[in-house]
N, C-alpha and C positions, 0 to 999 in steps of 0.2 A: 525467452528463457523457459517459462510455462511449456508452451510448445517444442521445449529443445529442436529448434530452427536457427539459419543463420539471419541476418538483421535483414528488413525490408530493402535494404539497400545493398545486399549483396547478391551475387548469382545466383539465379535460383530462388530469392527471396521473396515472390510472391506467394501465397498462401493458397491461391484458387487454381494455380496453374505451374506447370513446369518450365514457363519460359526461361532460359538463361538471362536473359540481357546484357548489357555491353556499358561497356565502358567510354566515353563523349567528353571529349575535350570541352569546357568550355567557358577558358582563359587559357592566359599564356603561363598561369601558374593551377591554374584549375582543372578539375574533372568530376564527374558525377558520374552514379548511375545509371542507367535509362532501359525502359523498355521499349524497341522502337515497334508503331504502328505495324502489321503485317496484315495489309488487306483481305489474302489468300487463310488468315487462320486468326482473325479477331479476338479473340478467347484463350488463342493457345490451346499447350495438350490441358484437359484439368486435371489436376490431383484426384485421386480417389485414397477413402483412409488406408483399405488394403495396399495400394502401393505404396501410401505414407509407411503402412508397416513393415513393409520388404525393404525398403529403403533405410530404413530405422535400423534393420537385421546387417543389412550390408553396411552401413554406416558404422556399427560396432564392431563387425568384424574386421572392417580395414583404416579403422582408427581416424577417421576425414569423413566430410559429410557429404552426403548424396545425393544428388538433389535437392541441397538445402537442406535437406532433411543429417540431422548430428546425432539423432542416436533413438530410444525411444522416450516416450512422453506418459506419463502420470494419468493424463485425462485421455488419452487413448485407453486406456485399459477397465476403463467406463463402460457397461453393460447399454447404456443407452444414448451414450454422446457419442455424435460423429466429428473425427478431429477437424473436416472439411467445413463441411456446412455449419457446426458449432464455435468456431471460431470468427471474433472479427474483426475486420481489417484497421489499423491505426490509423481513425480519419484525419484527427490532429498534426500526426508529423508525415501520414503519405501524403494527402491529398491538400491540406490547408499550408503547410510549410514546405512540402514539397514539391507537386506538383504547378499548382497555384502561385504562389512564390518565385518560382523558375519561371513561371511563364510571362508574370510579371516581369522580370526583370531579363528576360531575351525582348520581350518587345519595345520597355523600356531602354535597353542600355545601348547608349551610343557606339561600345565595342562593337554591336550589330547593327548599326547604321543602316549599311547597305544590304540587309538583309529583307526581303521580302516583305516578312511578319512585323518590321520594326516600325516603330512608330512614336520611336523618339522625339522626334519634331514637333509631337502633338500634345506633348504634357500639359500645358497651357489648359488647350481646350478642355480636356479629360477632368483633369484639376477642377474646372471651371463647373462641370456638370457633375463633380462629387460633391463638392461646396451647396450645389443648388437645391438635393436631394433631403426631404424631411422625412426622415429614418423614426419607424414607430419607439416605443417609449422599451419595447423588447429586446430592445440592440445596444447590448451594454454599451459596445464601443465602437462608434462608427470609425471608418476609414479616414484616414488623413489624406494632406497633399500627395501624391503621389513624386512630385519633382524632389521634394525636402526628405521626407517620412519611407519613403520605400523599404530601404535597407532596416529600417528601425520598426516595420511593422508586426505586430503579431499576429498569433494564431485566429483570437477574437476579433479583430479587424477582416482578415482574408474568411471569414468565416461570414462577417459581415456584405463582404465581398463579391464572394462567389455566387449566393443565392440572389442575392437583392438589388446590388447595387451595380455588378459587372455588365449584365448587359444592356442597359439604357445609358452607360456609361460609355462601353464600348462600340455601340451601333452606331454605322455611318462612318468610324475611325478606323477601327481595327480592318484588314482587308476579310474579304466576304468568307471566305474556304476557313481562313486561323478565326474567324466570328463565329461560324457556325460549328468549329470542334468547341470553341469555348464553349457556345449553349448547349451542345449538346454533355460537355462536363458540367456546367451550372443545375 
């Protein structure tokens, strides 16, 4: 809202770049947004403020937003704030609940069985080597069972998660290619 932009989860809705992204089935009653991987353009195009501001200008004028971009912004008009690089990204609901979270639960969920990256069959083990892990006294809330706890975990657990506990958890289980995009988000 600050930003008058549309939600991280909409078209357009990253903050550093103009990807569109797509819309991904995934249930039979489900869908998400997604940005998919483009090897040929990593990054995407990036935003720059000046085109947040043209965007802003045509955004008003044709009453829908433009690239994300819904109209102009407050802190744009800031002598020494750039809307781009001064802004930052919601690590909580993109990255801990959202990306992190989803990918939990593609690898977990038997819906994806037969899916490459899934590794449903192995909750046991996984479980087995969270349980094992003596987590410093800095981690509010370590991670639960993964087989029981999943659907019910929060933010402060995936948080615990990602940095700490993912990849000595996941190494050797997860297949090698979906291991090493993990570490390289961890």
């Amino acid at each position: 809202m600050v930003c008058n932009t549309v939600q991280y989860n909409g078209f357009y809705g990253c903050c550093k770049c103009k990807t569109p992204g797509g819309t991904v089935k995934t249930s039979a009653r489900g869908h998400m947004h997604a940005f998919p991987f483009n090897a040929d353009n990593i990054k995407g195009e990036k935003r720059t403020s000046t085109g947040c501001m043209e965007d802003a200008k045509q955004a008003l004028d044709c009453g829908k937003p433009v690239n994300g971009i819904k109209g102009s912004c407050w802190l744009a008009a800031l002598k020494y704030y750039d809307i781009i690089e001064g802004t930052a990204i919601d690590y909580i609901h993109c990255v801990l609940l959202g990306i992190v979270k989803m990918l939990l639960r593609l690898w977990f969920s038997k819906e994806h069985s037969s899916a490459l990256f899934n590794i449903s069959n192995r909750f046991k083990e996984v479980d087995q080597r969270l349980e094992e892990i003596k987590y410093p006294n800095e981690i509010s809330r370590c991670p639960r069972v993964l087989e029981f706890y999943l659907k019910y975990y929060k933010a402060s657990e995936l948080r615990s998660f990602l940095p700490f506990c993912g990849l000595p958890v996941l190494h050797g289980i997860l297949p090698d290619v979906y291991f090493q995009h993990f570490a390289l988000l961890s």
